[in-house]
N, C-alpha and C positions, 0 to 999 in steps of 0.2 A: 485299175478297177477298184472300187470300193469296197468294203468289208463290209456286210452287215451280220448283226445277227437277230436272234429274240430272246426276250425272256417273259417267262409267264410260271402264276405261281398259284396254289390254292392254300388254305391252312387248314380243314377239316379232313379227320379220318373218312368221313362220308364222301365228301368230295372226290376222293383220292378212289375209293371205291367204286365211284358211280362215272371212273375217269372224265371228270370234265380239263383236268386241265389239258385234254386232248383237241377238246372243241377249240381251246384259245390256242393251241400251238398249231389249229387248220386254219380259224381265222388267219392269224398271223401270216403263215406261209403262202395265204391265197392274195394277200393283202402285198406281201413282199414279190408277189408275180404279178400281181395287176401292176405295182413301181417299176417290174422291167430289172429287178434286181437278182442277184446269186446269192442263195443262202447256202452253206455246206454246216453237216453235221455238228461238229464240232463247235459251232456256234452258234448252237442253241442251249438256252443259259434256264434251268427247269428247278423250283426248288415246289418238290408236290411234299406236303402235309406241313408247312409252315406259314406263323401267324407274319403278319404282315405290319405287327405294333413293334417288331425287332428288326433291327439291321443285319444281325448275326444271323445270315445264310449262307449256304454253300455255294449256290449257285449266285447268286448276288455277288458274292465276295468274289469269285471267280471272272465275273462279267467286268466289276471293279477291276480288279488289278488289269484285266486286257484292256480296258477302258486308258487306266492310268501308263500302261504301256504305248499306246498308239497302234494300238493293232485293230481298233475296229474304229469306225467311220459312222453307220449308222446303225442304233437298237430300236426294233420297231417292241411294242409293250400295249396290252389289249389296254389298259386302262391306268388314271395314275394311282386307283388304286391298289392295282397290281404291283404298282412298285412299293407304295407304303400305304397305309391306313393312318400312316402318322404325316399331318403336314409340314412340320420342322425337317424330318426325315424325307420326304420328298423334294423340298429346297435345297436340303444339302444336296442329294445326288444330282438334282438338274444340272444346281452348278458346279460340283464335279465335274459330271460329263462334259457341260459347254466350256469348262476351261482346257480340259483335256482334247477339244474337238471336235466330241462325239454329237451328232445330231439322234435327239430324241423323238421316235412318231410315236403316238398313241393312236388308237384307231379311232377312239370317239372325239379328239381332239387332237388340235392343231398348235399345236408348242408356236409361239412367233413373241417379233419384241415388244408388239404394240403394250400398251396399259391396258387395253382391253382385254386383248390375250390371257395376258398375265391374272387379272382380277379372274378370269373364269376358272385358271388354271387353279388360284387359289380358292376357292369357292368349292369345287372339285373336293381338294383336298382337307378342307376342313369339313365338307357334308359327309367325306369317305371316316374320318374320325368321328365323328357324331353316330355313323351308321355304325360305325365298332362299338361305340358304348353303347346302345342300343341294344344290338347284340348279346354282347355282354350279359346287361343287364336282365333281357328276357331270359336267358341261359341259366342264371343265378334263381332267379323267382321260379321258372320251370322243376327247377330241380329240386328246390326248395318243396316246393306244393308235391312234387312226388314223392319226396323224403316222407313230410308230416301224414302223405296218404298209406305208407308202410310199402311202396315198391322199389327194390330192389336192382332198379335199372341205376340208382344214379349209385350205386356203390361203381366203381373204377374195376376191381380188379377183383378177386375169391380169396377170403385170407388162407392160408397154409392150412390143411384139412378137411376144406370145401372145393366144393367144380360151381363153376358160374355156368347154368343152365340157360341159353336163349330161350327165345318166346320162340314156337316152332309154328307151322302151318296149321296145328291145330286148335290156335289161340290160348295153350298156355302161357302165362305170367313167366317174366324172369324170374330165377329162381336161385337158390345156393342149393345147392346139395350136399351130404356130408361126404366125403371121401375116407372110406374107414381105412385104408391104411398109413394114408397122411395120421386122419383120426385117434389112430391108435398111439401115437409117436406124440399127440400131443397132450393125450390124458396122462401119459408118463411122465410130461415136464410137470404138469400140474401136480401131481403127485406126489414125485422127490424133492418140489420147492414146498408144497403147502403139508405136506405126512412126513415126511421124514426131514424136511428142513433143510437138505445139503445146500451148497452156495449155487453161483452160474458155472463157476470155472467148474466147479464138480459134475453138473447134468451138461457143459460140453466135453467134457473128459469122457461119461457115460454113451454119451453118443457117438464119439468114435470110437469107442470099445464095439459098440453093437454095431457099427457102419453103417451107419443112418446117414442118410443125404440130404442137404438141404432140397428143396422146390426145385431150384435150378442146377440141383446134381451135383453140387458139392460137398466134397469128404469133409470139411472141417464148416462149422456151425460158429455163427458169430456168436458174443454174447449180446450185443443189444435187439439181434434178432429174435432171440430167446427173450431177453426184456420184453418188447414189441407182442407175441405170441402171449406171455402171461398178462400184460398187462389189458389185451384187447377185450373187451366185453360179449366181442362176438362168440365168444365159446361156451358162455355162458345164455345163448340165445339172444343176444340184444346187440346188432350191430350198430352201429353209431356212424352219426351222419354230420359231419360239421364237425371234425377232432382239430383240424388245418384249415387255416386262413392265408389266403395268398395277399400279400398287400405292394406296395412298390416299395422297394429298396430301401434304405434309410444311408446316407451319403455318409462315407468313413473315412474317419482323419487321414488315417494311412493306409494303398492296399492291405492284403492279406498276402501272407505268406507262399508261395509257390501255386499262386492263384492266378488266372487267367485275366481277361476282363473285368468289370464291376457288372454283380449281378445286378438283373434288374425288376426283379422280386423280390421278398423274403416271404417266409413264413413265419407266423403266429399261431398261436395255440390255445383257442377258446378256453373258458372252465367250461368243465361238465355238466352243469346246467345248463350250457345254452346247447349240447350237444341234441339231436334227435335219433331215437333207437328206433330199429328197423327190425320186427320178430322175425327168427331163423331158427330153423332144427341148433340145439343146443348140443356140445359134444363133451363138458362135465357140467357138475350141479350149482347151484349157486354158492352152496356153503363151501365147497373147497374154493370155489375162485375169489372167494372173499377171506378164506385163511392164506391165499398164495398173496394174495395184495397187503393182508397184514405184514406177512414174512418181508416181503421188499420194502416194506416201508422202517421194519426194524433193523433188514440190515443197512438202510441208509442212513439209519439213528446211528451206525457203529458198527465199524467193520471186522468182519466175523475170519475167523480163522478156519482152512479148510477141516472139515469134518475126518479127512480119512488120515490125514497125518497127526489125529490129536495126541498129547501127550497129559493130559488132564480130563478129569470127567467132565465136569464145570466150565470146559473152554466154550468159550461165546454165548455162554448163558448170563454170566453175572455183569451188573450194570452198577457206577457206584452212586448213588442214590443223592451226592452231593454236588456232583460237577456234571454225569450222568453218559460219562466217559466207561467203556469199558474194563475190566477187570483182565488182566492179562496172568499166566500160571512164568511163575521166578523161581530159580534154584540156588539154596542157600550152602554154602558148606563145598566141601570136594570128596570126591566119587574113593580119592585113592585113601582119607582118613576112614575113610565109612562113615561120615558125618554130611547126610547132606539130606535136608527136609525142601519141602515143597511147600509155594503160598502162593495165595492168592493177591496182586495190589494194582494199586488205580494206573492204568496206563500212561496218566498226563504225565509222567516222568519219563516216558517217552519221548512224548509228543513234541513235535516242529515248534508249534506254537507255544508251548509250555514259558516261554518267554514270557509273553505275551498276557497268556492266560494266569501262567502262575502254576505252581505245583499243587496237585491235591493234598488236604492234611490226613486222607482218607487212612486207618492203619492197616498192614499187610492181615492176611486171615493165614491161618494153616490150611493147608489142601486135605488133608486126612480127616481132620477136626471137623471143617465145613464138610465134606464130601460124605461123612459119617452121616450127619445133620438132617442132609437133606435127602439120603436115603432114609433114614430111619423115618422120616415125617410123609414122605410117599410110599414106603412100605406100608405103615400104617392106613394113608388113607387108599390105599388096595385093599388089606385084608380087613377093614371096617367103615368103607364109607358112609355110615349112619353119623360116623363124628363131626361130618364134615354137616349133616343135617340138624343133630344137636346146639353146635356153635350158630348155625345159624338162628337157629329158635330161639338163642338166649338176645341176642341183638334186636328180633323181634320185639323180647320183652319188654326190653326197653323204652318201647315208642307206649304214646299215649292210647288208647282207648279209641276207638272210632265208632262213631253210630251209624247203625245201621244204613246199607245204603239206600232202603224201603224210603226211610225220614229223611235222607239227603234229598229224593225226590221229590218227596214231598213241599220242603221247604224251597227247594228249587222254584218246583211250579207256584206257590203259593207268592215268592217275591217277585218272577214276573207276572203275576195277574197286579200282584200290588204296584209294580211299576208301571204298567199299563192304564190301571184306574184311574194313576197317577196322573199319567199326561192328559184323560179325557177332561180331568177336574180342573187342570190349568188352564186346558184348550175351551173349557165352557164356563171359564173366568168364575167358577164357585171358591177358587184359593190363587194370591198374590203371589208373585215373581219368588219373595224373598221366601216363603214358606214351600214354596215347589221349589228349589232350587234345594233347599237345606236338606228336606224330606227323600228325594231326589237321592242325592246323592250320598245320604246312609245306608239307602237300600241297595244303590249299585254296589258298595264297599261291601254289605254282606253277603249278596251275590256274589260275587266273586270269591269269596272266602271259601263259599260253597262250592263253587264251580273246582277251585282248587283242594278243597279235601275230596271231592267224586274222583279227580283224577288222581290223587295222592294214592287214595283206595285202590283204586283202577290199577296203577302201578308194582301195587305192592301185591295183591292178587298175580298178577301176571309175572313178578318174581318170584313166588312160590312155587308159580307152574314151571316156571323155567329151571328152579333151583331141583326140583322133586325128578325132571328132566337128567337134569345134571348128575344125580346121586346113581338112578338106572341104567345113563352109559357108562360110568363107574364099574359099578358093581359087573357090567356086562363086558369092561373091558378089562377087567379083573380076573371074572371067570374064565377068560381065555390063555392066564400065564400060567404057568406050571404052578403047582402045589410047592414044590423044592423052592420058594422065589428067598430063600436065606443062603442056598447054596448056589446062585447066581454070584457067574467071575464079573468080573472090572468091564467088560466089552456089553456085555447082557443088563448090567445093571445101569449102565451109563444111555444104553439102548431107550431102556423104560424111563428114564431120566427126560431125556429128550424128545419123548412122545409125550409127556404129560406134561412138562414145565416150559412153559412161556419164558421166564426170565428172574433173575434173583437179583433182589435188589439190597443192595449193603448198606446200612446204615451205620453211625456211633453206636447204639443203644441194641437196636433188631436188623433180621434180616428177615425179608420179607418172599416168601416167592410166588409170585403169580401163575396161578395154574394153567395148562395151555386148554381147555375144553372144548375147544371152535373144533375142532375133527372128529367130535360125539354128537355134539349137538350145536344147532345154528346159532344158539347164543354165546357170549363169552363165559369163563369159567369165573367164580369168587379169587378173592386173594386168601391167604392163609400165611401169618406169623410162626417163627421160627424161632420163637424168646431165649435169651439167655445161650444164645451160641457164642462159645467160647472163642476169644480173639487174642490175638498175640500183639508187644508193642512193635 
């Protein structure tokens, strides 16, 4: 007696839902009774929510190898798109199976040797391809136009802190919703990366302290899933549409290492311009998620030393302003003379590459010396920050004089009426090519002169407001340290350190430190000189 079996397959989640591939495993078996044949269980070959552009199935590969074995005789199969969507992919298995023995029925066609046959069969299989891209492609555009419309369906999945809300029977919209106790776990990364600065390995350390879970109930937290979470815009209200591009595979010299197959995708990764943001309840502010995206980007400039083992005030702040290499803290001397000082110097004497690169000429700092320095210059602009708005007045002084910007308008409107007049004079031939042309284009030059001191203006107006900003979270985050701030220890002072300073930058001559002011207010802070800090050879 003969072996038969079937196989039937769908590749959408809806599909699988709305069971059809039930309808094709009744056709089949009513099709395998009208032939007078014996199907048993085990020889039905099902692969329900796979695409049909892969060979890589379960139930396919299964059918295969019994195939390649001789144990089946004949597979009946609703259609040859059933077997592939690809017609390469279909040619190979035919002739598999026929070398193997196996006779193949499709129910809407009739497998035979003729040339006839054959051309239909191929026809089949490349109209079943064309109907994939098709597919495809409407998928792509569909999803697209609901992106640019702001719904929320073609997002995949809820990131960590939201519930993905269906559309219910009462015609609400898909929706995100915030999930506050995901919510809460995720305002704290933001928090300890963009307020208090610690690294990743230190807020995964934090979260197994607290026995925080990830989503899927795991005790221990990746860091790139941390990365992933700070980096996403969604938490900031703007989910993003188009961050991944799936493209086909790109063919590699050699496999990959303890890798299976060759994929037959990759992924690409748009810029951000081409992304599309989708509005959501928001679960921190914009300006901490834009101080958290600074901190990642500074610690990828230079790797930072963990925060709670430190053994210097200054670690992971200093940067050396020549090679642009961190500043690492060295101990000079031995513990058992009682001679032994602390400095600061350029890590490339470290470093792997230092070969390569070369050593810095950069010279060591004292740790005491420096660390005195730059407390004393942030003490200061604590209990005075009006200095920090003096220095700036005097830099003002310096620039030229501006007119009004009543008369910038003036002169604005007044060149384009002149340019305007301009072209009806040319256009009603009262003045020649070579005198419009000359005329012409004096006047655009002065225009634009004008256009650029309204915005010079514009600019500098809008730094006073930002700088006058600046001086009031100061003073306001001033007002909230203790009065005693001279009889702050090493721990409390290093504290304040690192909530205000951004980064210190060494040079030959100065040392510069940029102040951190993104966590007062949405703009960045001034720089501020540090002169004549004392250096050692």
């Amino acid at each position: 007696m003969k072996v038969v079996s079937l196989y039937a397959r769908v590749s959408s989640k809806r599909q699988v839902q709305e069971g059809t591939i039930e309808s094709q495993v009744a056709e089949l078996e009513r099709r395998i009774n009208e032939d007078k044949q014996e199907l048993l269980n085990e020889q039905k070959f099902i692969d329900n929510g796979y695409s049909g552009s892969k060979l890589e199935r379960p139930g396919l590969d299964e059918l295969r190898d019994k195939v390649a074995e001789g144990k089946i005789d004949k597979v009946y199969i609703h259609s040859p798109d059933r077997l592939s969507r690809n017609y390469v992919h279909q040619m190979i298995l035919l002739e598999e199976f026929q070398k193997a023995g196996a006779e193949v029925i499709f129910l809407n066609h009739q497998v035979g040797n003729s040339p006839e046959s054959n051309l239909l069969l191929q026809m089949q299989g490349a109209i079943a391809e064309y109907e994939r891209a098709k597919i495809m492609e409407r998928n792509r555009r569909g999803r697209l136009h609901a992106a640019r419309k702001g719904c929320i369906s073609v997002m995949a999945i809820a990131p960590y802190g939201y519930r993905y809300i269906k559309s219910g029977t009462t015609g609400e919209e898909r929706r995100f919703e915030i999930n506050e106790e995901e919510a809460r776990i995720v305002k704290k990364l933001f928090m300890w990366i963009g307020e208090e600065r610690v690294s990743i390995n230190e807020t995964v350390r934090r979260l197994k302290e607290r026995s925080v879970r990830t989503q899927k109930g795991r005790e221990m937290w990746n860091r790139s899933t941390i990365q992933q979470i700070l980096k996403n815009p969604a938490y900031k209200g703007q989910a993003a549409f188009g961050k991944t591009k799936s493209n086909p595979a790109k063919p590699r010299i050699r496999p990959q290492r303890n890798a299976g197959s060759q994929q037959k995708r990759s992924l690409t990764y748009p810029s951000k311009e081409n992304w599309i943001y989708i509005p959501i309840p928001r679960i921190v502010d914009e300006a901490l998620f834009n101080a958290v995206e600074e901190q990642l980007a500074e610690n990828r400039e230079r790797a930072r030393i963990q925060k709670r083992k430190a053994a210097y005030m200054l670690q992971g702040l200093i940067v050396c302003q020549h090679c642009r290499y961190a500043y690492c803290g060295v101990r000079s001397g031995s513990k058992k003379k009682e001679r032994v000082n602390y400095y600061y110097r350029c890590s490339t004497i470290y470093a792997f590459s230092s070969s390569v690169r070369g050593i810095c000429n950069s010279k060591s700092v004292r740790a005491d010396v420096l660390e005195m320095a730059i407390w004393e210059k942030v003490k200061s602009i604590l209990n005075e920050p009006e200095g920090m708005m003096n220095e700036y007045q005097q830099r003002l002084e310096g620039r030229r004089e501006s007119p009004l910007e009543q008369d910038l308008e003036r002169e604005e409107s007044k060149l384009k009426r002149g340019i305007s007049r301009l072209i009806d004079s040319y256009t009603n031939e009262y003045i020649n090519q070579e005198e419009f042309e000359s005329r012409i284009t004096e006047m655009k030059v002065h225009l634009k002169e004008v256009e650029e001191e309204k915005e010079r203006m514009k600019d500098q107006k809008e730094t006073e407001q930002e700088f006058a900003m600046i001086i009031s979270s100061i003073k306001k985050f001033s007002s909230g340290i203790e009065s005693e701030i001279d009889q702050y220890d090493w721990l409390e002072k290093r504290s304040v350190i690192r909530k205000l300073v951004k980064r210190i930058e060494v040079n030959v001559d100065d040392i510069i430190i940029v102040f951190r002011i993104k966590e007062f207010v949405a703009q960045s802070g001034q720089n501020q000189n540090v002169q004549h800090c004392p250096r050692v050879p």
